[in-house]
N, C-alpha and C positions, 0 to 999 in steps of 0.2 A: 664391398669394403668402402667406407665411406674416407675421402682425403678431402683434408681443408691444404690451399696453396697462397703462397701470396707471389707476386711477380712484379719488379725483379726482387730477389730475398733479401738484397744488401740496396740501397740507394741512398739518396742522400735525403733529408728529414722535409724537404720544400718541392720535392718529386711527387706524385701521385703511384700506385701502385695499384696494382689488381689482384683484389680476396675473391678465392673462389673455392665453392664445396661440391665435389660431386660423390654418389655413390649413395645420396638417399632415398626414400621412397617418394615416388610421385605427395607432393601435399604435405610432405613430412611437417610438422611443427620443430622447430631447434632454436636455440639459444648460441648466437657468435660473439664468442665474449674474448678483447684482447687487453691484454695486460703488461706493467712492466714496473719493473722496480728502479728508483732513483738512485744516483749518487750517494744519498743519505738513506736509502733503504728504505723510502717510502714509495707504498705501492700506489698505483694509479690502473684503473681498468676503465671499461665500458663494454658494454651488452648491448646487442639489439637481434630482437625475436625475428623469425622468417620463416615463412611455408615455403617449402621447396618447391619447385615447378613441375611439367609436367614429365622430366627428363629426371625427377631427383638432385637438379642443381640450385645452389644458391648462389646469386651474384649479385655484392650490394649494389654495382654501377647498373645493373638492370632491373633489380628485383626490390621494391619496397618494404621498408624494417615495419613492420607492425605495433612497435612499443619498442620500451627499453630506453637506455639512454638520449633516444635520439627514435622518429618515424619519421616516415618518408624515402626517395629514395636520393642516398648522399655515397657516392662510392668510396671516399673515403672518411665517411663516420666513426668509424671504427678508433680510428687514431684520432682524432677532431676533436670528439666528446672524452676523452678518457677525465676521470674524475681522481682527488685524491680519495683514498680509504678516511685517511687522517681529514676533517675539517680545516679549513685554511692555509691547507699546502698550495703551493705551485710548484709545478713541470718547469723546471729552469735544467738545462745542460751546462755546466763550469767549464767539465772538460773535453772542448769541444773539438780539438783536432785529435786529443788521444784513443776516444773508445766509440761507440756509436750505442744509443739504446736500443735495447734489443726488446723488444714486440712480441709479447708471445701470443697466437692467436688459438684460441680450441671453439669448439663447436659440439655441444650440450645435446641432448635427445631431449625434445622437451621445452617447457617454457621455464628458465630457472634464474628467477628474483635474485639469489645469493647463493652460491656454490661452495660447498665445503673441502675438508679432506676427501672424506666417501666419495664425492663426484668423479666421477672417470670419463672424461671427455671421449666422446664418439671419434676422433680425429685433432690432430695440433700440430705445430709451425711453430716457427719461429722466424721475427724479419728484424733487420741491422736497418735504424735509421743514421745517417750520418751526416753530422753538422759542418763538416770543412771536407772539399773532396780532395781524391790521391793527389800526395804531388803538390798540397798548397802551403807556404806556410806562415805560420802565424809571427810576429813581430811584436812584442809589447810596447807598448807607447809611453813613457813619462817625459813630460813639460812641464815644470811648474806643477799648476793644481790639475794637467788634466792629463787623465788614466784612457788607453783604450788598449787597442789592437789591431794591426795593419794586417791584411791576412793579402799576402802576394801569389800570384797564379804560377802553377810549374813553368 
Protein backbone atom coordinates (compact mmCIF):
# COMPACT_ATOMS: atom_id res chain seq x y z
CA UNK A 1 0.00 0.00 0.00
CA UNK A 2 1.71 2.99 -1.03
CA UNK A 3 1.65 6.29 1.73
CA UNK A 4 2.77 9.68 0.94
CA UNK A 5 3.71 11.69 4.68
CA UNK A 6 4.76 14.83 5.35
CA UNK A 7 6.53 15.57 9.00
CA UNK A 8 5.62 17.52 11.10
CA UNK A 9 1.89 17.86 9.39
CA UNK A 10 1.18 21.34 11.13
CA UNK A 11 4.36 23.83 11.27
CA UNK A 12 4.99 27.03 10.87
CA UNK A 13 5.59 28.26 6.77
CA UNK A 14 9.58 29.28 7.41
CA UNK A 15 10.19 25.51 9.12
CA UNK A 16 11.54 22.89 6.70
CA UNK A 17 9.43 19.61 6.77
CA UNK A 18 10.00 15.98 5.49
CA UNK A 19 7.92 14.35 2.31
CA UNK A 20 8.07 10.93 2.22
CA UNK A 21 6.48 7.95 -0.03
CA UNK A 22 6.81 4.55 0.82
CA UNK A 23 5.07 1.27 -0.44
CA UNK A 24 6.28 1.57 -4.23
CA UNK A 25 8.04 -0.69 -6.31
CA UNK A 26 11.68 -0.83 -6.51
CA UNK A 27 12.36 2.09 -9.63
CA UNK A 28 8.80 2.97 -9.74
CA UNK A 29 8.34 6.18 -12.04
CA UNK A 30 5.65 8.81 -9.89
CA UNK A 31 4.69 12.16 -10.20
CA UNK A 32 4.71 14.25 -6.27
CA UNK A 33 2.60 16.95 -6.98
CA UNK A 34 1.49 19.49 -4.11
CA UNK A 35 -1.07 21.95 -4.19
CA UNK A 36 -3.17 24.63 -2.49
CA UNK A 37 -5.72 26.94 -2.94
CA UNK A 38 -5.51 30.84 -1.74
CA UNK A 39 -7.62 33.15 0.16
CA UNK A 40 -9.16 34.21 -3.16
CA UNK A 41 -9.37 30.71 -4.46
CA UNK A 42 -6.63 30.59 -6.69
CA UNK A 43 -4.91 27.44 -6.95
CA UNK A 44 -1.00 27.17 -6.97
CA UNK A 45 0.67 23.58 -7.37
CA UNK A 46 3.96 22.07 -8.36
CA UNK A 47 5.28 18.58 -9.58
CA UNK A 48 8.34 16.81 -9.55
CA UNK A 49 8.92 13.28 -11.17
CA UNK A 50 10.99 10.44 -9.15
CA UNK A 51 12.08 6.85 -9.52
CA UNK A 52 11.73 5.22 -6.33
CA UNK A 53 14.74 3.59 -4.84
CA UNK A 54 15.65 0.40 -4.24
CA UNK A 55 13.36 -0.02 -0.97
CA UNK A 56 10.23 1.64 -3.01
CA UNK A 57 10.73 4.87 -1.22
CA UNK A 58 10.77 8.33 -2.20
CA UNK A 59 12.56 11.20 -0.48
CA UNK A 60 12.97 14.58 -1.94
CA UNK A 61 15.86 15.39 0.90
CA UNK A 62 17.75 12.29 -0.52
CA UNK A 63 16.34 11.30 -3.78
CA UNK A 64 16.73 13.69 -6.93
CA UNK A 65 13.36 15.10 -8.87
CA UNK A 66 14.12 14.14 -12.47
CA UNK A 67 11.91 17.01 -14.22
CA UNK A 68 8.93 18.79 -13.34
CA UNK A 69 8.75 21.93 -11.68
CA UNK A 70 11.89 21.89 -10.41
CA UNK A 71 15.28 18.83 -10.87
CA UNK A 72 17.70 18.10 -8.66
CA UNK A 73 17.68 17.28 -5.20
CA UNK A 74 15.77 20.33 -3.10
CA UNK A 75 13.91 18.65 -0.04
CA UNK A 76 11.75 21.18 0.16
CA UNK A 77 10.88 21.77 -3.64
CA UNK A 78 7.76 20.87 -3.41
CA UNK A 79 6.45 23.94 -1.52
CA UNK A 80 9.36 26.49 -3.01
CA UNK A 81 8.26 26.12 -6.75
CA UNK A 82 4.53 26.04 -6.37
CA UNK A 83 3.22 28.12 -9.47
CA UNK A 84 -0.07 29.94 -9.95
CA UNK A 85 -2.73 27.93 -12.23
CA UNK A 86 -3.89 31.72 -13.07
CA UNK A 87 -0.78 33.74 -15.01
CA UNK A 88 0.27 36.57 -12.64
CA UNK A 89 -0.82 35.63 -9.30
CA UNK A 90 1.13 35.55 -6.36
CA UNK A 91 1.06 33.28 -3.02
CA UNK A 92 0.58 36.22 -0.58
CA UNK A 93 -1.23 34.99 3.10
CA UNK A 94 -3.57 38.32 4.41
CA UNK A 95 -4.69 36.21 7.12
CA UNK A 96 -1.81 35.32 8.78
CA UNK A 97 -2.40 34.69 12.37
CA UNK A 98 -6.11 33.25 11.77
CA UNK A 99 -5.73 30.06 9.30
CA UNK A 100 -2.56 28.31 8.09
CA UNK A 101 -2.46 27.13 4.21
CA UNK A 102 -3.17 23.91 3.93
CA UNK A 103 -0.65 21.82 1.33
CA UNK A 104 -2.13 19.00 -0.16
CA UNK A 105 0.50 16.66 -1.34
CA UNK A 106 -0.54 13.23 -3.63
CA UNK A 107 1.70 11.21 -5.54
CA UNK A 108 0.66 9.97 -9.24
CA UNK A 109 1.76 6.42 -10.79
CA UNK A 110 3.37 7.63 -13.64
CA UNK A 111 4.92 10.65 -15.24
CA UNK A 112 1.80 13.17 -15.26
CA UNK A 113 2.47 16.70 -17.10
CA UNK A 114 -1.44 17.83 -15.93
CA UNK A 115 -3.86 15.81 -13.84
CA UNK A 116 -7.30 15.74 -14.19
CA UNK A 117 -10.64 14.72 -12.49
CA UNK A 118 -9.95 10.91 -13.72
CA UNK A 119 -6.61 10.93 -11.96
CA UNK A 120 -6.66 9.08 -8.63
CA UNK A 121 -3.67 9.63 -6.89
CA UNK A 122 -1.75 6.33 -5.60
CA UNK A 123 -1.51 8.07 -1.95
CA UNK A 124 -2.24 11.97 -0.32
CA UNK A 125 -1.74 14.16 2.73
CA UNK A 126 -2.33 17.07 3.69
CA UNK A 127 0.19 19.81 5.75
CA UNK A 128 -0.89 23.15 7.85
CA UNK A 129 1.82 25.83 6.95
CA UNK A 130 1.53 28.51 9.51
CA UNK A 131 2.43 32.06 9.35
CA UNK A 132 2.34 33.36 13.19
CA UNK A 133 2.98 30.55 15.89
CA UNK A 134 0.51 29.53 18.99
CA UNK A 135 0.22 32.02 21.49
CA UNK A 136 1.55 35.25 19.30
CA UNK A 137 -0.23 38.11 18.76
CA UNK A 138 -0.67 40.36 16.29
CA UNK A 139 -1.08 44.31 17.11
CA UNK A 140 -1.97 46.75 14.21
CA UNK A 141 0.10 49.59 13.82
CA UNK A 142 -1.36 53.31 12.63
CA UNK A 143 0.92 56.46 12.80
CA UNK A 144 0.28 59.01 10.65
CA UNK A 145 1.01 57.52 7.07
CA UNK A 146 2.54 54.46 8.36
CA UNK A 147 0.51 50.93 8.44
CA UNK A 148 2.18 47.61 9.84
CA UNK A 149 2.01 45.11 12.46
CA UNK A 150 3.62 44.34 15.85
CA UNK A 151 3.36 40.68 16.16
CA UNK A 152 4.34 40.04 20.35
CA UNK A 153 5.60 36.63 21.65
CA UNK A 154 3.25 34.54 24.13
Amino acid sequence: MVEVTVTPQSSLADRPVQVQVRGLSPSQLVTLRASLTDEHGQCFQSRAFFHADGTGEVDPSRHAATGGSYAGVWPMGLFWFLQPDTLFRRLVKRDVAGSPFLVRLEVFDGLRLVTGPQDQPLASCEAQRWYVGPGVQRVPIREGRVRGALFLPP
